[in-house]
N, C-alpha and C positions, 0 to 999 in steps of 0.2 A: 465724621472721620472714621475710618475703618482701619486697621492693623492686623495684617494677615501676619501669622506665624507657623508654617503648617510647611510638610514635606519629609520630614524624618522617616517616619513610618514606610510614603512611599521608593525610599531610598534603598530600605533594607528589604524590599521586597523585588523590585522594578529596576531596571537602568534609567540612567539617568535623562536618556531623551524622552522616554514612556513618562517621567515623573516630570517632566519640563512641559509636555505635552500636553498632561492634566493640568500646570499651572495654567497654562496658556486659555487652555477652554474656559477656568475659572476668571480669569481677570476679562476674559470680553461678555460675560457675563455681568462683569461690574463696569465699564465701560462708562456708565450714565450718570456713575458717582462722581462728585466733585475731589476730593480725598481720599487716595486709597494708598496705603504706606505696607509695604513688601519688605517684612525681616529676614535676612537672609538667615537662613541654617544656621545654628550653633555647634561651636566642635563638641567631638565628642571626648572620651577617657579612650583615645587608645592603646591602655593600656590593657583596660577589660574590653573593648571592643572592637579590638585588631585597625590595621590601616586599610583595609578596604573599603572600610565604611567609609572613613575619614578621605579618604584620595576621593567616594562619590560628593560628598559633601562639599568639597573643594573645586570641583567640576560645576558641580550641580549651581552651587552661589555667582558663580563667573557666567554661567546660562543666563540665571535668572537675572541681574544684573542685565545682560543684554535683554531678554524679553522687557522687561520694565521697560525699556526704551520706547516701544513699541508701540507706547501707550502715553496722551499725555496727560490721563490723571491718575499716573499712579508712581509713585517714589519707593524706592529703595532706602532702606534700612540699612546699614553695614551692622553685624556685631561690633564689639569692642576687643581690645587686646588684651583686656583686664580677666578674658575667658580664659587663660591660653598657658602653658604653662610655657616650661623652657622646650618641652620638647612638640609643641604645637598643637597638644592634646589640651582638652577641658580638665580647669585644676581640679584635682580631687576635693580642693574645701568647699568646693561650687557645686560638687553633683552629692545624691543618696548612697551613692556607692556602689551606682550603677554602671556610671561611664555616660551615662544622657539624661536622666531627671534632675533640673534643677532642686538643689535644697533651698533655704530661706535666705540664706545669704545668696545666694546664685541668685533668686529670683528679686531680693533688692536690688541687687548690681543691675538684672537686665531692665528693670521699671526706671530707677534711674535714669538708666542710657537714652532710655526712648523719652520718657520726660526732658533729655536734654535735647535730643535729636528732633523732639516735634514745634519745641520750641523754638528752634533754627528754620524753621520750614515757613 
C-alpha cells in the first residue's frame, strides 16, 4: 500500500493544471501498483496565508478527485472537516503557527483519519 500526500508546494509555485499535470505523470508511473491512496490537499490558515492559496487548493482537490478516476488502482483520500475552522480555513490548534505545517495534534487527527479511511477500503 502506498499513500501519496504531496502537492502543496506545487501549488504555491505553479497553476493548478501545471500541478495536476505533474500528478498525472506521477500516478501512471504507479499504474502497476495494486494500492495506491491519493490525500487530497489540506486546508491551509487563511488567515496567514491569504485565500489564493486556499481557492488553488480547492480547485486543485476537485482535479485530483477526477484524475484518480482515471485509474483503477488508485483511491482518493478526502481530508476530514475536523481540519476546518468556521471560516474554512485550518484550525490554528492544528497547524505551527504557520498556516500549513501540521503540529502533533494536527498530525494525530490526520493518522487517525487515514487509519479509519484505509480500514474502509
Amino acid at each position: 500500500t502506498v499513500i501519496i500526500a504531496v502537492g502543496i508546494n506545487d501549488l504555491r509555485k505553479a497553476p493548478v493544471k501545471t500541478a495536476i499535470s505533474r500528478y498525472s505523470s506521477l500516478l501512471n508511473e504507479l499504474k502497476e501498483l495494486q494500492n495506491v491512496y491519493i490525500h487530497e490537499v489540506l486546508p491551509i490558515d487563511k488567515n496567514i496565508l491569504g485565500n489564493v492559496l486556499q481557492n488553488k487548493i480547492m480547485v486543485f482537490n476537485q482535479e485530483l478527485f477526477k484524475l484518480t478516476k482515471e485509474f483503477a488502482n488508485i483511491h482518493y483520500l478526502p481530508g476530514s472537516s475536523v481540519f476546518f475552522d468556521s471560516n474554512g480555513s485550518l484550525k490554528p490548534s492544528l497547524h505551527l503557527g504557520d498556516g500549513l505545517h501540521l503540529n502533533e495534534k494536527g498530525y494525530d487527527i490526520w493518522i487517525n483519519q487515514l487509519r479509519k479511511q484505509l480500514r474502509k477500503q
